[in-house]
N, C-alpha and C positions, 0 to 999 in steps of 0.2 A: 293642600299642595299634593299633587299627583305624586304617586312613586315612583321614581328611581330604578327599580330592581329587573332584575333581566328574567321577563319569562320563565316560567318555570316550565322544563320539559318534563311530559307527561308520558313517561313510559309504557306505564297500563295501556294507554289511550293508542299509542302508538303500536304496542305488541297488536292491541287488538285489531288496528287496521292494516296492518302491515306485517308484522310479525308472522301470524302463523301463515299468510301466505307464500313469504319466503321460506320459512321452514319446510311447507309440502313440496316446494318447488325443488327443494336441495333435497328431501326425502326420495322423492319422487328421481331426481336423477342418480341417486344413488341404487335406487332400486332396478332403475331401467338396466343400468351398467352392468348391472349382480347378474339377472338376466340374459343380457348381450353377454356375455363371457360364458353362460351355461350353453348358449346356443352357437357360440364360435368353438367350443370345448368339443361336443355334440358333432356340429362339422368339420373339426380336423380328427376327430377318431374315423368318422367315414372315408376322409381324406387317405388317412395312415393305412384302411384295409384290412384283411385278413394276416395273420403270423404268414409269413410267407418269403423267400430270397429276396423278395422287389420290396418286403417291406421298409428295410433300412432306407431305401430312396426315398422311398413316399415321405417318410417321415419326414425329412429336410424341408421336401416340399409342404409337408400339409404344418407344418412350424414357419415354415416362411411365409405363406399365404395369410394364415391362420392371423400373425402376427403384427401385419401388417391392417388386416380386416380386424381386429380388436380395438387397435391402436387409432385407425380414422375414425370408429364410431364412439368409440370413449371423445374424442377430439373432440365431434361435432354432439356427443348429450350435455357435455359440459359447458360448450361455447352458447348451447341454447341455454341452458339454465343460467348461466353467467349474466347474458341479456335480459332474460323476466327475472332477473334479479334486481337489475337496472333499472329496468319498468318497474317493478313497484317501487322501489325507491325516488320515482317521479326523478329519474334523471334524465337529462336529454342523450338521447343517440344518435342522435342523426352526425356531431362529430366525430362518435367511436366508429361509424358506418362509413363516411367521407375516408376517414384515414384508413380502414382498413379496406374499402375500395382502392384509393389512389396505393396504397403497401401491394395490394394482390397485383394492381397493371405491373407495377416497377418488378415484383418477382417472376411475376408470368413472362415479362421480358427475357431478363436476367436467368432464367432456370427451364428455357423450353428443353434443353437438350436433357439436362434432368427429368423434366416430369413424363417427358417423350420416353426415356431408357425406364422410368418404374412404371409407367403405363403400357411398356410391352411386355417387360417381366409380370408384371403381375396376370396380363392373359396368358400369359407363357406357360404360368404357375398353373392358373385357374384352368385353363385347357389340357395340362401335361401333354405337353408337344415334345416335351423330353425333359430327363433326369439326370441326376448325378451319376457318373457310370456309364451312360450312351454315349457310342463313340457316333459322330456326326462330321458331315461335310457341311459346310457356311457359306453363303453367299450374300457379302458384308459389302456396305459400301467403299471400304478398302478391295475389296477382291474374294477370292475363296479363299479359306479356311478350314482345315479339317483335325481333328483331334479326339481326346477322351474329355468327355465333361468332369472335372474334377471341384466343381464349387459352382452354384447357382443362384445368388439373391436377384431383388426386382431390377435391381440397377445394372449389373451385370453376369455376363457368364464367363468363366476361367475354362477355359482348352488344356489339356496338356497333346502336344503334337506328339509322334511317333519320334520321333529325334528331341525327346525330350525339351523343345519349345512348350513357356506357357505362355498362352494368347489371353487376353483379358478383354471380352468383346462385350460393350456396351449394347443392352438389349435393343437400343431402338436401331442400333445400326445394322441388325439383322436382317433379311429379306428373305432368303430361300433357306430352308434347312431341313438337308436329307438323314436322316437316321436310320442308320442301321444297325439299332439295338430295339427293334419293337418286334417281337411275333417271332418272326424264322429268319432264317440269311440261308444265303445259299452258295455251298462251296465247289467253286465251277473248274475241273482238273483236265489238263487239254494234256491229251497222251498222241506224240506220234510218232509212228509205225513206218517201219520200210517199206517201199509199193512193192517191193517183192514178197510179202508178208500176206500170210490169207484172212483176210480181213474176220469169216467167219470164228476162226481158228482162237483170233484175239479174243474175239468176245464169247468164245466158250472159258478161255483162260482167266478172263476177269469176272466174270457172275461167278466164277468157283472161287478166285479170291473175296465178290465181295460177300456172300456166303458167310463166310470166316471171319470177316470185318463185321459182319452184323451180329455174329458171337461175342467180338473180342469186349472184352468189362470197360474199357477206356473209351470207344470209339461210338460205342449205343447209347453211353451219356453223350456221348455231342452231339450223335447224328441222330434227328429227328426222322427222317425218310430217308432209302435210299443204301449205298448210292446204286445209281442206275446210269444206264450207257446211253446217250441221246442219240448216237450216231455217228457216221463219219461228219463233221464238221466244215473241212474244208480240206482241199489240195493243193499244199502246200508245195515249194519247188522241190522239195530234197523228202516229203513225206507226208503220209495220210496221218489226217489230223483229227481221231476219234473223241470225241468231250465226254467227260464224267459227271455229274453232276450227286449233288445231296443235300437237303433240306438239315440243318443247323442249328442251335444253340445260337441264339446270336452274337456272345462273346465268343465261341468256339470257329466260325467260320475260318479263320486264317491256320489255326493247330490244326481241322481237320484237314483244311487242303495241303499241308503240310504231312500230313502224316498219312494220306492217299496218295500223293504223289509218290515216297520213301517206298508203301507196300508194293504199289505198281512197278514201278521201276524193280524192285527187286525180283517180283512172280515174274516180269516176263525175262529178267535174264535167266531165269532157274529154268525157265522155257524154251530155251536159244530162239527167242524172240528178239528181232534183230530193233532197236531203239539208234535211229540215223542222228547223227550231228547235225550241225549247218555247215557249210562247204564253206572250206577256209577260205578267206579273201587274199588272190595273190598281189601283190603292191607293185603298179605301173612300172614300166620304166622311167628310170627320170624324177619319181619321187625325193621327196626330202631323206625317207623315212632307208631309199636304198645307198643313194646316194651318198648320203651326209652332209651333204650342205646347205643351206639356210635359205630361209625366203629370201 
């Protein structure tokens, strides 16, 4: 009478056809990853730079990049090992393949505006088109937008505006973006002069003030070049319109034209250089404004 008994499984048998090629395979992913992390490690120190004022920024970026490039390649060694895991264990795939076909269409629908916003951030990153710290003008598919970058991942960038608005602008919705926190900025000072004022005169009085401005300890950290007199600019109705100019710090641009404008204005009254108004505006007759009475 035949027996009864179930089979006996044969582990030996089994380790040896099967066993240790799972094992190299999980070895082997393991070891790739150890790898992949030395070489993403490697590229965010390049990332991050020399000790340097810009380095605090890089850092964010080269930890945001970095981390997201670790993160998809650990994804896809283990999704691969996961599958020749599969395969030697004689399983079929074709419906772990079907379903995660038909999962990717439904998410790829479901998440374009997502993968659209990390697939700009992440060249945003990859290129450093700008950093935490750059103050930037936007050209969003809402409109413009301008502010101080104060936070940047792949998905989005956060603005703080000048009047303290924060703007949270989704990377893909980006389109033009002007920075002017890269290299130099330039701080442009339009001085004008009475036409009875001798034009010459002015501009002896300002190369001896800027002179003294390219001494002073506060002013030679901001001011890169400069500054220097471009010329009469224009002729204006009530006064000649000489421009200043000076090469920048590019967080400093707006302190220095601020604090050229202050020196100016003061050498030339010390100079009885005559600095015109604009001509009051006198109000119609018949206005609301003389009158009092209402629309």
């Amino acid at each position: 009478m035949p027996s009864l008994a179930a089979p006996r499984f044969d582990f030996e048998r089994w380790f040896d056809d099967n066993g240790v090629r799972i094992i190299t395979i999980l070895v082997t992913a393991v070891l790739v990853t150890i790898v992949t992390r030395f070489l993403v490690r490697r590229f965010r120190r390049k990332l991050e730079g020399k000790p340097s004022l810009t380095q605090e920024l890089n850092l964010q970026r080269a930890t945001t990049l970095t981390h997201a490039l670790s993160t998809a390649l650990v994804v896809v060694i283990w999704t691969l090992a996961f599958l020749l895991t599969l395969g030697t264990l004689e399983v079929n795939l074709a419906p772990f393949l079907a379903s995660a076909g038909v999962a990717g269409v439904a998410l790829g629908f479901g998440a374009q505006s997502v993968v659209k916003d990390t697939l700009s951030g992440f060249f945003i990153l990859l290129e450093n088109q700008f950093g935490v710290g750059d103050v930037l003008e936007i050209l969003t598919t809402a409109g413009p937008i301008s502010g101080k970058v104060e936070d940047l991942s792949l998905r989005v960038t956060t603005l703080r505006a000048f009047d303290g608005t924060l703007h949270v602008v989704p990377n893909g919705n980006i389109q033009v973006v002007s920075n002017k926190s890269r290299g130099w900025a330039r701080a442009i000072v339009d001085v004008r002069v009475a036409y009875g004022e001798d034009v010459d005169r002015v501009r002896e009085v300002l190369e001896e003030l800027f002179e003294e401005i390219r001494k002073d300890t506060v002013l030679k950290d901001w001011i890169m070049e400069g500054p220097s007199i471009l010329g009469v600019e224009s002729l204006a109705d009530y006064a000649l319109v000489v421009r200043v100019v000076a090469d920048t710090r590019p967080s400093k641009r707006w302190d220095a034209e601020r604090r050229l404008r202050e020196r100016i204005t003061r050498r030339l009254s010390e100079r009885g250089i005559h600095v015109p108004f604009p001509p009051a505006v006198s109000p119609r007759p018949g206005d609301a404004s003389t009158t009092g009475s209402l629309p």
